[in-house]
C-alpha positions as CSV (number, residue, x, y, z in Angstrom):
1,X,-27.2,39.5,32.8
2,X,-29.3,39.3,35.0
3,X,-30.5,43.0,35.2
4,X,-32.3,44.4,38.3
5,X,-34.3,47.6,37.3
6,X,-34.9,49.0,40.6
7,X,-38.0,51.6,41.5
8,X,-39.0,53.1,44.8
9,X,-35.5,53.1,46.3
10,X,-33.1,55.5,46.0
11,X,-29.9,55.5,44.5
12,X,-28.1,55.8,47.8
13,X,-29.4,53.4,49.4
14,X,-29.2,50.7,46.6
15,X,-25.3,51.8,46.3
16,X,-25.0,50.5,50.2
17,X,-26.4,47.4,49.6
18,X,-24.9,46.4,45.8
19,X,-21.5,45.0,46.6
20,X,-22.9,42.4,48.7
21,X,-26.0,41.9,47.1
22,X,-24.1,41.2,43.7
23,X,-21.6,39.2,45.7
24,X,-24.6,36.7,46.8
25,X,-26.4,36.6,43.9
26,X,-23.5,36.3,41.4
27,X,-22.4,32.8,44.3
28,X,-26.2,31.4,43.7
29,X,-25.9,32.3,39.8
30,X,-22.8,31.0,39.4
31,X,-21.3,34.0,37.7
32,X,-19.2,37.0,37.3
33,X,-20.1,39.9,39.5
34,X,-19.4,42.2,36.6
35,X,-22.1,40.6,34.5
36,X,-25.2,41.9,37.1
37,X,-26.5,45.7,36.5
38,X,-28.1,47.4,38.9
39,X,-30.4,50.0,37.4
40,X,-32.4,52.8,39.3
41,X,-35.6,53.7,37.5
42,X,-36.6,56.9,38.4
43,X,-40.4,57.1,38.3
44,X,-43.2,59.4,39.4
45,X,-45.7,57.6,41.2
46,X,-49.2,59.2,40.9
47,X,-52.3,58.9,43.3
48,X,-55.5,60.8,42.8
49,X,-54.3,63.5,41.3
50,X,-51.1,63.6,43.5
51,X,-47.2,62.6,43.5
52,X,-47.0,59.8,46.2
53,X,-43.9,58.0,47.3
54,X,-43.2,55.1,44.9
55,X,-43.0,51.4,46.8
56,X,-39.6,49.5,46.6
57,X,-40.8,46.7,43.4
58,X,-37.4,45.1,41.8
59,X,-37.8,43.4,37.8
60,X,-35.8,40.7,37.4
61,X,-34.5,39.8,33.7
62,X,-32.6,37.0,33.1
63,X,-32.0,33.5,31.6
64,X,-34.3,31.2,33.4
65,X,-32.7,29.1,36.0
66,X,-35.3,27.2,37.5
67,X,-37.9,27.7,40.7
68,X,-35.4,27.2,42.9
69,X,-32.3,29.5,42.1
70,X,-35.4,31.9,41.6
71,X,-37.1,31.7,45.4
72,X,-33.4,32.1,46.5
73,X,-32.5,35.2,44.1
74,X,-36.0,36.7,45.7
75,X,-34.8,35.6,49.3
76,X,-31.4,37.4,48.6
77,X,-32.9,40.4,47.0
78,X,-35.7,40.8,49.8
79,X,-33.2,40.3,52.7
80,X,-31.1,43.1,51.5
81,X,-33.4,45.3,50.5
82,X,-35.5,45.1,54.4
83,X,-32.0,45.4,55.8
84,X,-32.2,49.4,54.7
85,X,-35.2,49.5,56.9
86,X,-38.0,49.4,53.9
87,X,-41.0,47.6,55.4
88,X,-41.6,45.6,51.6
89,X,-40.7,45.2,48.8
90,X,-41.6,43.6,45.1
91,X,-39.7,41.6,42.7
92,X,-40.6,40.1,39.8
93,X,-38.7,38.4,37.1
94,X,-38.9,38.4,33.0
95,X,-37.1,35.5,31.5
96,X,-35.3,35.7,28.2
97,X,-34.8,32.9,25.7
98,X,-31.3,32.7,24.5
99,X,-32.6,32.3,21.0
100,X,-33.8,35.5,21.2
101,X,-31.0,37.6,23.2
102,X,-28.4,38.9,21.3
103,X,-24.4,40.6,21.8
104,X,-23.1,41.9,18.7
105,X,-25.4,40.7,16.3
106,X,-24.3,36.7,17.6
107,X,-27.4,34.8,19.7
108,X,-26.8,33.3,22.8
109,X,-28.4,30.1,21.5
110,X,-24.9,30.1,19.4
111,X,-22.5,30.7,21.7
């Protein structure tokens, strides 16, 4: 955790940018590298009555860690992802409560 569900980028060019983007993020979050995933999403993307290029948008989930680790996660993320030469991109972020989060049946409130 935290899991980036990636659309509208392929996998290719997310697997250039991963090692350091997980190396940044995991400084700022103050964790293991091994404890981001990276998953690729592969959507269609439909406009009147037609299969359009998706646009680059990035979900966030997480624990929350405050405004601030947040704007710099999006900085990060953003940098990275305009460094492959995509004009934009979207991220947005779903918090989890460690009440409600589980691993093996054990809640993260408890551990």
């Amino acid at each position: 955790m935290p899991h980036l569900m990636i659309r509208g980028i392929s996998v290719e060019q997310v697997k250039e940018i991963s090692t350091p983007l997980v190396q940044e993020l995991a400084r700022l979050c103050k964790c293991e590298t091994d404890t981001f995933t990276l998953e690729i999403v592969n959507s269609t993307f439909i406009l009147d009555q037609n299969e359009v290029p998706g646009y680059p948008f990035i979900e966030v989930k997480w624990f929350e860690r405050g405004q601030a680790i947040q704007d710099h996660f999006t900085q990060l993320v953003t940098k990275h992802v305009l460094s492959l030469g995509i004009p934009e991109v979207e991220v947005a972020f779903t918090a989890f409560l460690e009440s409600a989060y589980y691993y093996n049946g054990k809640s993260f409130a408890k551990n």
